[in-house]
KEFI-389328 format. One line per 2 residues: number of its first residue (from 1); their letters; for each residue x, y, z of N, C-alpha, C. Coordinates in steps of 0.02 Angstrom, whole numbers. Example, Ala and Ser with C-alpha at 12.3 -4.5 7.8 and 13.67 -1.06 7.14 Angstrom:
<pts>
1 = AS = 660/-284/390/615/-225/390/660/-165/390; 642/-112/354/684/-53/357/645/2/394
</pts>
This chain:
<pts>
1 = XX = 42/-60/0/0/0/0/44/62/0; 41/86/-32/70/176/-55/24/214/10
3 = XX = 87/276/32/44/331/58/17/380/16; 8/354/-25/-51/382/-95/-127/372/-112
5 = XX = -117/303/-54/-173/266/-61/-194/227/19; -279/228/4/-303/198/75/-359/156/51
7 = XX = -351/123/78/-444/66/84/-487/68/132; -544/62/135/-600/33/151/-629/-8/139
9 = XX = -619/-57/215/-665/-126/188/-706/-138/232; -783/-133/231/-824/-143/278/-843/-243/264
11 = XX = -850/-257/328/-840/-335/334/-927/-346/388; -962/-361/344/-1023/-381/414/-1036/-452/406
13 = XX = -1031/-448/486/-1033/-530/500/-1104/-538/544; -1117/-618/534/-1145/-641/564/-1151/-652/624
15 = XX = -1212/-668/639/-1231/-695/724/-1258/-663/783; -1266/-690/840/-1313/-638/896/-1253/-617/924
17 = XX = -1243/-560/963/-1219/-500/994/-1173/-558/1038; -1111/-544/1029/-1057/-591/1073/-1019/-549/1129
19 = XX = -1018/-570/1172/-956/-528/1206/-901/-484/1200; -893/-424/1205/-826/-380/1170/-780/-431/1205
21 = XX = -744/-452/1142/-654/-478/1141/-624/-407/1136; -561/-428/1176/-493/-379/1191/-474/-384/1100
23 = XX = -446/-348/1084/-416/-364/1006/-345/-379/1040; -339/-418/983/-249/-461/1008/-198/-432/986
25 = XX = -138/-434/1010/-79/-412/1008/-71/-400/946; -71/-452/873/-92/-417/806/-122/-383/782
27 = XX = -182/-377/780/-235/-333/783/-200/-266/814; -165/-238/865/-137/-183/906/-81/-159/856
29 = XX = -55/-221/859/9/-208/795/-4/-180/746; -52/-200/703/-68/-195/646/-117/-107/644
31 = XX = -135/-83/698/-150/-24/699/-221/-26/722; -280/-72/742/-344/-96/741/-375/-56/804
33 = XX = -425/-15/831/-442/-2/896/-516/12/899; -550/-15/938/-633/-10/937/-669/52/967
35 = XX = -715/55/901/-755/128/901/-832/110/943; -838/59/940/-894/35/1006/-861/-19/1053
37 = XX = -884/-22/1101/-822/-34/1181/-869/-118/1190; -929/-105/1148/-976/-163/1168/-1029/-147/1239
39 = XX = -1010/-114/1273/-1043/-80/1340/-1102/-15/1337; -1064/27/1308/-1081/85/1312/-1081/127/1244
41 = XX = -1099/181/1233/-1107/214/1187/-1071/300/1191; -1005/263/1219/-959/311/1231/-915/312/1161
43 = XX = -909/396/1147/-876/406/1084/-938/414/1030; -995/391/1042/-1046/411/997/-1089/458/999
45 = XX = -1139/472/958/-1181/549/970/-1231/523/984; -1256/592/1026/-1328/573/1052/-1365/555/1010
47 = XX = -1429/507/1076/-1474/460/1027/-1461/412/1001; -1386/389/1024/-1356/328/1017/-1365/268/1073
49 = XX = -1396/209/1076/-1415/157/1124/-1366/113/1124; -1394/63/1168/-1351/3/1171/-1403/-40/1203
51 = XX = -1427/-98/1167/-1494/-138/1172/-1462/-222/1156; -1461/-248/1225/-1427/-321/1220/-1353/-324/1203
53 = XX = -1329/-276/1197/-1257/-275/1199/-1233/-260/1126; -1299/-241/1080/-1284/-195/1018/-1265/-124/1032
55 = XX = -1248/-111/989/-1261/-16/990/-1292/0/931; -1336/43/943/-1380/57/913/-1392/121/886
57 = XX = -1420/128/808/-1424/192/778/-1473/208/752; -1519/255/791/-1599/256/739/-1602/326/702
59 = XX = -1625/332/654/-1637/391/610/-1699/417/621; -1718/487/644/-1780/501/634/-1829/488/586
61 = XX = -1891/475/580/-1942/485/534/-1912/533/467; -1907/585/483/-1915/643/415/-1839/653/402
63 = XX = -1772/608/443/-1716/639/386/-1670/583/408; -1618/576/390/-1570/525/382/-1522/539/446
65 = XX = -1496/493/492/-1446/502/533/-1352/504/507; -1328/563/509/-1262/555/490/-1210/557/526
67 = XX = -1162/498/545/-1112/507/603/-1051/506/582; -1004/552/577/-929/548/559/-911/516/584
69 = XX = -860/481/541/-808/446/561/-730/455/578; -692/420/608/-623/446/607/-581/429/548
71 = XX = -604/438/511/-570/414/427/-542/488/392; -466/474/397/-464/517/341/-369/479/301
73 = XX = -377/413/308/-335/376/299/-341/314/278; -302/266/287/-319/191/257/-361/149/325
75 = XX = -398/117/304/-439/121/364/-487/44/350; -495/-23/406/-544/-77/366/-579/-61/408
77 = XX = -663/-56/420/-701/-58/453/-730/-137/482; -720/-177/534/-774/-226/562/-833/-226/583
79 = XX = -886/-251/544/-947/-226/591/-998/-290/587; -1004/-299/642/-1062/-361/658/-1127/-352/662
81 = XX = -1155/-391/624/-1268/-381/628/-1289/-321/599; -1316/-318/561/-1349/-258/506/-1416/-257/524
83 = XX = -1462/-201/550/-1534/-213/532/-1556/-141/487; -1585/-174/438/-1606/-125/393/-1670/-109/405
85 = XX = -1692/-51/383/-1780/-38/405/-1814/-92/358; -1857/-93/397/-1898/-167/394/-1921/-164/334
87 = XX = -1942/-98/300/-2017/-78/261/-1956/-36/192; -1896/-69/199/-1863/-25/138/-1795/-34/136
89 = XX = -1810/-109/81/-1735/-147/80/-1675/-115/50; -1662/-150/-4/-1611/-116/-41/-1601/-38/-56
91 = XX = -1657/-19/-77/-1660/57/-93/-1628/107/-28; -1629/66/37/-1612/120/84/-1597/108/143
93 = XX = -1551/58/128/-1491/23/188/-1453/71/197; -1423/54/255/-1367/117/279/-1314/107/253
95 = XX = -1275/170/242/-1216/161/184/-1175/207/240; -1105/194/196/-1037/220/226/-1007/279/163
97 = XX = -1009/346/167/-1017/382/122/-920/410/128; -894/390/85/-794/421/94/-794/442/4
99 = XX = -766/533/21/-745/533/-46/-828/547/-84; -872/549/-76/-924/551/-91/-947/492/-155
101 = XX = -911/442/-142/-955/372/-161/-990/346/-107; -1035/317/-123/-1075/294/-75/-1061/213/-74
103 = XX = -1091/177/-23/-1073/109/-11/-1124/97/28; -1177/54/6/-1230/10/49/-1213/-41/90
105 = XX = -1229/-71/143/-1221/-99/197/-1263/-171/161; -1245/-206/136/-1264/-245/93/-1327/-298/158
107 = XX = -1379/-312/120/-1430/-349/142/-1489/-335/165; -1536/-368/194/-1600/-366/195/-1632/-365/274
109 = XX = -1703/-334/286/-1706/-334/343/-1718/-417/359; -1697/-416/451/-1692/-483/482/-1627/-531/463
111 = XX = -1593/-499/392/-1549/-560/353/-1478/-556/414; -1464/-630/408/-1382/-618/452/-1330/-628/372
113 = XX = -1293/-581/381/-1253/-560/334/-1179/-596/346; -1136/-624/288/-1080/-643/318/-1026/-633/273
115 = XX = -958/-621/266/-932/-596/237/-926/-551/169; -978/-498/194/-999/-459/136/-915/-402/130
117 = XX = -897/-386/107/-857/-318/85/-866/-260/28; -839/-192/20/-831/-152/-9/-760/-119/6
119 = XX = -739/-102/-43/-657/-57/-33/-681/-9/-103; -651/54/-64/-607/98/-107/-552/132/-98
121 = XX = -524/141/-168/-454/180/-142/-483/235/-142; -446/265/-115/-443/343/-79/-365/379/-75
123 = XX = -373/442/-91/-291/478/-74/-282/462/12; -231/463/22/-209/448/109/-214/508/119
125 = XX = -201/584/103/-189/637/126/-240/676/92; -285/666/79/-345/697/35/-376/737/101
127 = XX = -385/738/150/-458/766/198/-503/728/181; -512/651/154/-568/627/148/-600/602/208
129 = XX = -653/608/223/-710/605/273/-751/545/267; -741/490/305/-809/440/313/-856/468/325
131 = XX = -932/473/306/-991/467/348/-1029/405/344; -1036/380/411/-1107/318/423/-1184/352/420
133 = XX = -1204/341/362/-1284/364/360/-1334/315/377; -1367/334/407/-1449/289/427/-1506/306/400
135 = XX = -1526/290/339/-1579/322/316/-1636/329/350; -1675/382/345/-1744/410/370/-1772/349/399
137 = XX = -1802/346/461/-1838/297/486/-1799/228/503; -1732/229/487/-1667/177/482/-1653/171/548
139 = XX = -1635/107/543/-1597/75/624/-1529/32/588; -1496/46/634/-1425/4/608/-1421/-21/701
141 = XX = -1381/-99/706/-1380/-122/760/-1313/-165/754; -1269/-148/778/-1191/-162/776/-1192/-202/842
143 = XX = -1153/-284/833/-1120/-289/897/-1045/-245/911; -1016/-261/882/-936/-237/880/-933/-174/801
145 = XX = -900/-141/806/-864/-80/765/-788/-68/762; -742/-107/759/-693/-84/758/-629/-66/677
147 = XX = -597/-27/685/-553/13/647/-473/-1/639; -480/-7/579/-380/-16/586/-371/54/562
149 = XX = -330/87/576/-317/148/563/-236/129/563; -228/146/464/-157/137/433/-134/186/404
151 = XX = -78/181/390/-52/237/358/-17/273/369; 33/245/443/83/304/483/131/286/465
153 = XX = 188/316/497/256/323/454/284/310/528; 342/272/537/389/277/603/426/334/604
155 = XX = 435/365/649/459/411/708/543/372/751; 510/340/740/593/300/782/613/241/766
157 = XX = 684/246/746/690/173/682/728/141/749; 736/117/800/744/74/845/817/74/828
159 = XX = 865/121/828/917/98/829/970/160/859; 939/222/819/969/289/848/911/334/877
161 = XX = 923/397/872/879/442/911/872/514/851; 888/481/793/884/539/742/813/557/734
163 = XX = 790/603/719/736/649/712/712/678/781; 743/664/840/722/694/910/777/708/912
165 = XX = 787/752/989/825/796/1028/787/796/1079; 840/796/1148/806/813/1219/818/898/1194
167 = XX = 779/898/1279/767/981/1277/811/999/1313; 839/1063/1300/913/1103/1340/870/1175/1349
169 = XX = 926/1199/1400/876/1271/1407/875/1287/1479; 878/1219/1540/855/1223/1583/905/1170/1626
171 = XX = 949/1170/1668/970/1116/1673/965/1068/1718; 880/1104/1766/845/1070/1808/792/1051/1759
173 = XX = 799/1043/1693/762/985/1658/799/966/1614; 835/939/1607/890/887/1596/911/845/1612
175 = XX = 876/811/1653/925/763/1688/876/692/1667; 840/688/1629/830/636/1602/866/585/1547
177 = XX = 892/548/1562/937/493/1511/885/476/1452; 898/468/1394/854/432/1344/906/407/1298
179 = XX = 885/325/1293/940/275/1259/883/235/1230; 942/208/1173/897/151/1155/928/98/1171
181 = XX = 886/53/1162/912/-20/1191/944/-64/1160; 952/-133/1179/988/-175/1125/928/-200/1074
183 = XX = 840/-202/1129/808/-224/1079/777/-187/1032; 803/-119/1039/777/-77/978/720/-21/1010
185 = XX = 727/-48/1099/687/3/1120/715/74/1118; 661/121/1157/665/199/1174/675/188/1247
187 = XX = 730/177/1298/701/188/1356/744/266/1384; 677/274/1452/689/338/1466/682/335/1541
189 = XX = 757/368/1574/768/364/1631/758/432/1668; 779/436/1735/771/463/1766/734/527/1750
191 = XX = 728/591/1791/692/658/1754/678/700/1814; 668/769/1780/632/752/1754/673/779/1678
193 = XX = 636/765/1599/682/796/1550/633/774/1492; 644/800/1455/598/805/1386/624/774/1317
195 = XX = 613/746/1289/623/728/1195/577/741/1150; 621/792/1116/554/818/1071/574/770/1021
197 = XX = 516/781/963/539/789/886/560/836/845; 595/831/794/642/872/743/548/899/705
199 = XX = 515/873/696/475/887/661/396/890/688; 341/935/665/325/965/671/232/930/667
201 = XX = 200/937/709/115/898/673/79/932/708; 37/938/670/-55/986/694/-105/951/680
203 = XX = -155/907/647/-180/844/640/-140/789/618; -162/749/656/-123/679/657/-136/612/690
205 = XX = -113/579/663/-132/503/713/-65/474/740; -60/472/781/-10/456/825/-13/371/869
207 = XX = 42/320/864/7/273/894/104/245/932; 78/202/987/140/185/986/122/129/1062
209 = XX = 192/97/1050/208/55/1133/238/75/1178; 211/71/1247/243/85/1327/249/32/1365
211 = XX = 296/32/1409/308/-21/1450/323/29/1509; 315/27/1593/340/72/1626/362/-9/1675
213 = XX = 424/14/1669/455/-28/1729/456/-18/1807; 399/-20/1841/392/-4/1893/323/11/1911
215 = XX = 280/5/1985/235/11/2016/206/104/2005; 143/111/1976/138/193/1950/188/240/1937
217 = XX = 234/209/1895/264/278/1854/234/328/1836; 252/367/1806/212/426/1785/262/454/1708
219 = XX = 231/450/1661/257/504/1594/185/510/1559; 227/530/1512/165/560/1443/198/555/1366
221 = XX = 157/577/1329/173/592/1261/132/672/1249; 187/724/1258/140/778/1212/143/802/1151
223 = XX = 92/837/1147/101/857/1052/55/928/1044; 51/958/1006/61/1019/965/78/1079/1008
225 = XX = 154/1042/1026/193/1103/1079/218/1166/1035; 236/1220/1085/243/1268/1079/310/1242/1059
227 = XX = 369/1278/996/425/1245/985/466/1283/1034; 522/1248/1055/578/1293/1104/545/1285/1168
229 = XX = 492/1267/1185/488/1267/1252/459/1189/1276; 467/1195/1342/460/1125/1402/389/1110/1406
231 = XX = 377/1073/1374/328/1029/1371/245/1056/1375; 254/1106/1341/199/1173/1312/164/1148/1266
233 = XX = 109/1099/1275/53/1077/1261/-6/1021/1292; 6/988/1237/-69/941/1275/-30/884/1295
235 = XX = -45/846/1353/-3/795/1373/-47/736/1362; -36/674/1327/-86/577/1340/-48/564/1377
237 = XX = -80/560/1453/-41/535/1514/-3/455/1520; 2/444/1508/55/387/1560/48/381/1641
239 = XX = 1/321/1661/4/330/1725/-59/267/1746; -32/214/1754/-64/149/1785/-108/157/1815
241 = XX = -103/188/1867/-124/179/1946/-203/192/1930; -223/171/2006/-308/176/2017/-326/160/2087
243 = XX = -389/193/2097/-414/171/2175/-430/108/2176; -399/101/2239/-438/10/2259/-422/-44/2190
245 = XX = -486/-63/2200/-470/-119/2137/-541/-77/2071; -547/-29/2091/-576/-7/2035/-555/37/1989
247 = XX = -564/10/1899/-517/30/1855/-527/93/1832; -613/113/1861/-637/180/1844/-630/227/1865
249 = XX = -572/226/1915/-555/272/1964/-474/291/1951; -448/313/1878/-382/327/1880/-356/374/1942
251 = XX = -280/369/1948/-267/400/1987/-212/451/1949; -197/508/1960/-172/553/1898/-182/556/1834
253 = XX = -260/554/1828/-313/555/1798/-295/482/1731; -249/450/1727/-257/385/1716/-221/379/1639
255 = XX = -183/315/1628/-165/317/1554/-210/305/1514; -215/379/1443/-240/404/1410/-266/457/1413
257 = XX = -262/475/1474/-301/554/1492/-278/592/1459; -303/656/1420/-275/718/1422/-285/747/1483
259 = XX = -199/747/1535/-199/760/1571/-177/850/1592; -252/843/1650/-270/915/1661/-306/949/1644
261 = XX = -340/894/1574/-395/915/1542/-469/849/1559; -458/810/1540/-514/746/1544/-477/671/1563
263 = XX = -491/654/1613/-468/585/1628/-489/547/1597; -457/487/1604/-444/417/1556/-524/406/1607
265 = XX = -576/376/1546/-636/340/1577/-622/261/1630; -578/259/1611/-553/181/1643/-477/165/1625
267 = XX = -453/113/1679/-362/130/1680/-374/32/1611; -371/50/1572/-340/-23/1552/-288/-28/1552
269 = XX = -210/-28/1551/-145/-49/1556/-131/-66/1610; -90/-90/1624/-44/-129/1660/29/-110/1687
271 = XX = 61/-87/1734/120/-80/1741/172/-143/1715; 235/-129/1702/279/-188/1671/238/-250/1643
273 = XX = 195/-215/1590/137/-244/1517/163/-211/1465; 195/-222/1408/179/-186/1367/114/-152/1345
275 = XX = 99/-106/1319/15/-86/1308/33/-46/1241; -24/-35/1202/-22/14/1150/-56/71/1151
277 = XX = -36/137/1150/-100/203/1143/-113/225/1077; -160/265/1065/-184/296/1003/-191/368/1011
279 = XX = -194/407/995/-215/459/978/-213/505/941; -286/516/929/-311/572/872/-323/617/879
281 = XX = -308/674/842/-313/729/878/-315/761/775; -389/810/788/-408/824/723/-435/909/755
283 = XX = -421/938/731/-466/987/743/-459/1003/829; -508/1024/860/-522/1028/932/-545/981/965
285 = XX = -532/926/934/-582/847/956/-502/783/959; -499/791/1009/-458/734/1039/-470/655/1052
287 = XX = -455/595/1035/-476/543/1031/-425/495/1057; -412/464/1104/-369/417/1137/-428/346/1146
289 = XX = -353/298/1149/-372/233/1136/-331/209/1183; -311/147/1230/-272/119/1257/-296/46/1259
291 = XX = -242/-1/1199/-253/-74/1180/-317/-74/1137; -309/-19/1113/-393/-27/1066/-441/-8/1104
293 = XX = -457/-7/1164/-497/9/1194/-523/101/1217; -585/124/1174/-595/191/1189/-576/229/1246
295 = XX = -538/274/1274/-537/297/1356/-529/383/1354; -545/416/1323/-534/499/1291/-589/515/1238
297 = XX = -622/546/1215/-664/570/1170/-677/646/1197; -634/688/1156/-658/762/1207/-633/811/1142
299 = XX = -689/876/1146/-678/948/1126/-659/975/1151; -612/1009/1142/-574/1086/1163/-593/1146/1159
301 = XX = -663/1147/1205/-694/1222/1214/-672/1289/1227; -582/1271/1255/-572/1362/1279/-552/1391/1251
303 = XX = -566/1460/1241/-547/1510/1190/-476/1481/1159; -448/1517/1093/-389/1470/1079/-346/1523/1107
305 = XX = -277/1469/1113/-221/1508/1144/-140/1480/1097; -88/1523/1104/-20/1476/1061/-19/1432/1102
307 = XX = -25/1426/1168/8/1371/1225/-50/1329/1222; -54/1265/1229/-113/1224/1249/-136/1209/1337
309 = XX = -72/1253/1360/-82/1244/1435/-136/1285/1457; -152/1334/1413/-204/1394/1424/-277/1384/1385
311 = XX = -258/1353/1338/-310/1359/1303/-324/1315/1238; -349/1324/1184/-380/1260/1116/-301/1284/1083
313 = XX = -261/1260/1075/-212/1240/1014/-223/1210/952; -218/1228/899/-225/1173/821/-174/1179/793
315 = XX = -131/1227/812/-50/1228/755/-19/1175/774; 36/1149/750/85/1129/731/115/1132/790
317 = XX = 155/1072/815/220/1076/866/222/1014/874; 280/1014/913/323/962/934/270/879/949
319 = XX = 319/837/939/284/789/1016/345/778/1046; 337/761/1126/389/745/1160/353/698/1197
321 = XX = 436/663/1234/435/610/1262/424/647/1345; 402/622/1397/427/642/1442/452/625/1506
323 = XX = 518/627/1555/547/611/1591/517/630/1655; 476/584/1695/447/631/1747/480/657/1803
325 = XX = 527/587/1821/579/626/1899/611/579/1941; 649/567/1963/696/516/1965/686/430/1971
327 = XX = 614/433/1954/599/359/1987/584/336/1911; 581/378/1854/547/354/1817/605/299/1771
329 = XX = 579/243/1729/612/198/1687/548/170/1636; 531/197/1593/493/196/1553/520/154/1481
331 = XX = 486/119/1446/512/87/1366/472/136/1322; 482/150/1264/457/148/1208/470/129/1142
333 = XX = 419/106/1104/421/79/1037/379/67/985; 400/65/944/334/68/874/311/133/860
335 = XX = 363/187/874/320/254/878/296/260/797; 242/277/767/244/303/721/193/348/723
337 = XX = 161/391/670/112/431/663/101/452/584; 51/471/562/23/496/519/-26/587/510
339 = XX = 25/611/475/-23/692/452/-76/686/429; -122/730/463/-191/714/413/-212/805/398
341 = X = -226/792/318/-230/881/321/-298/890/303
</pts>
């Protein structure tokens, strides 16, 4: 696949509403993360249900329901159980609209559908836009929704540290070590201390692996920093911990948070686990994932500002690594990311 080019392949499968599976270590690899959790109808727009462990999409009477998607790249869609309005088959199944071809959700009401597909190519860097439509009076009933989102480029070729630089300037933030390893990791010691990038992103998809060696570490990944300065933007926290034994209770608002802004809905990672994060960040609408699993969905309501510490940021800046303070021993790997204009 060329970064010239992206697909869409919507896949509906058969059968009654199964249990959300974790997506597997390939699936993570491969870039895959779910846009319904199976639970809840978090990340979706109002008027969105969840009935037996579907999620559910009804269209008013007099006009069609339209829900963006996070597509503006190479992208396969999974989606389980189709119900089409009862009273208006073919003519007005719900379609997946990219690029402004349209694509029907192939089948009939009641039918269980099983390896149906559609692909098109698409420019990777076009601004092309998925929309999921529900025609007028339409119900669509999904067990699972999930997304491979392709198309990034590595950031760190596992061997040197070219295209970053720590940050100088300060030399009570310096004192973070960053090496790579023998296995090709990023690890990052003590701190506290910063690693930016040589280069520069304002929409983008960002994805990568953490390992924190130790009982609640604490780092981050930030991005559309202010250039030249310490860690002058939005931070995706890094940070295990939680109350008690409950996961909904991060503690330094939890890995995936935009932290300082919206906590992680639930801690999924693991200390000394590898784990994978996501994040999207388009516009004023922020989107984190941890192991595929939704935990961030948030707008950036405050007036805008250059700093993101103050206020909505959309330019361009850095991402950095970050060194929190002497306890920290953090891995990273697989960094890559993708521009989306």
């Amino acid at each position: 696949m060329t970064r010239t080019l992206a697909l869409l392949a919507l896949c509906l499968l058969a059968g009654p509403a199964p249990a959300a599976e974790p997506l597997t270590p390939q699936q993570l690899a491969d870039g895959w993360v779910k846009l319904f959790d199976g639970e809840t109808t978090f990340g979706w727009p109002k008027g969105a249900t969840v009935e037996e462990g579907k999620l559910v999409l009804t269209a008013p009477a007099d006009k069609a329901l339209a829900v963006p998607l996070p597509a503006t790249f190479h992208e396969q869609f999974d989606i389980a159980y189709v119900t089409p309005p009862a009273d208006a088959l073919s003519a007005s199944l719900p379609t997946v609209t990219v690029g402004g071809s349209n694509a029907p959700l192939d089948g009939s009401a009641g039918e269980k559908v099983t390896s149906k597909t559609w692909s098109v190519e698409l420019p990777a860097k076009g601004g092309i836009t998925a929309m999921l439509t529900v025609p007028p009076g339409g119900r669509l009933a999904l067990t699972k929704f999930d997304v491979c989102l392709l198309g990034t480029t590595p950031i760190f070729d596992g061997k040197t540290l070219d295209g970053w630089k720590p940050y100088a300037g300060d030399p009570k933030r310096e004192r973070s070590k960053f090496e790579v390893t023998k296995d090709g990791e990023l690890r990052v010691t003590d701190g506290p201390g910063d690693l930016q990038t040589t280069s520069m992103h304002a929409d983008f998809l960002l994805q990568f692996d953490c390992k924190t060696r130790g009982k609640n570490l604490n780092s981050g990944v930030f991005f559309r920093c202010l250039p030249g300065e310490y860690q002058a933007g939005y931070e995706a926290q890094v940070h295990n911990g939680y109350a008690g034994d409950d996961r909904t209770k991060p503690t330094d608002f939890g890995t995936g948070a935009i932290y300082r802004r919206v906590p992680a809905r639930k801690v999924v990672s693991n200390d000394n686990e590898w784990f994978t994060m996501t994040v999207l960040a388009v516009g004023p609408t922020i989107r984190t994932w941890v192991n595929g699993e939704p935990v961030v969905s948030w707008t950036d309501d405050r007036p805008r500002d250059d700093n993101a510490r103050k206020g909505l940021r959309t330019a361009a800046g850095h991402l950095s690594i970050q060194g929190h303070d002497p306890t920290t021993d953090i891995l990273f790997r697989n960094l890559r990311v993708l521009d989306i204009k």
